[in-house]
Phi, psi and omega in degrees: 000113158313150196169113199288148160356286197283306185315306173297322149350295201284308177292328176298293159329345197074002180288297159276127186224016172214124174221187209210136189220157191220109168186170177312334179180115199311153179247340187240168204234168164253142177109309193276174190241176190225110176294122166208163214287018175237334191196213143253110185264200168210143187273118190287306215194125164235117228225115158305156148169178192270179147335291197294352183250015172309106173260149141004294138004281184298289160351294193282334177250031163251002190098339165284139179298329171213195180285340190275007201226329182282291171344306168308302173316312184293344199267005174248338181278160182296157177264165199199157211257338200248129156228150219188121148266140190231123184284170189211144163203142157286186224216295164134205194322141163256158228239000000 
């Protein structure tokens, strides 16, 4: 799983502890960890689930101002057959 600059920032800070991927077939596991170029996160939690069950709530702690700004977002990612919420945290330096 890819995960841009500012974004991993943002989860290393603690701002973001969530993020939603649309794809084909999942790259993390829950329980497991994701080697990236700042750290090591760990995947807490992963949730099937649609687009359409997106709260507010969920947004904001994905880093979206609302559900309309996560929505935009989505409407630039490629389509998957799969949508998936994935909890996150960091971990630190990866070794």
């Amino acid at each position: 799983m890819l995960l841009k600059r500012d974004l991993l920032e943002q989860i290393k800070a603690g701002k973001i502890d969530l993020i939603f991927r649309r794809w084909s077939r999942p790259t993390v596991k829950a329980g497991g960890t994701l080697k990236t170029k700042i750290g090591l996160l760990s995947i807490k939690a992963i949730t099937d689930m649609s687009p359409e069950d997106v709260t507010e709530a969920d947004a904001q702690r994905a880093g979206f101002k609302d559900v309309a700004d996560f929505r935009r977002w989505l409407d630039t990612m490629k389509e998957g057959s799969l949508f998936q919420k994935i909890e996150v945290g960091y971990l630190g330096e990866a070794e």
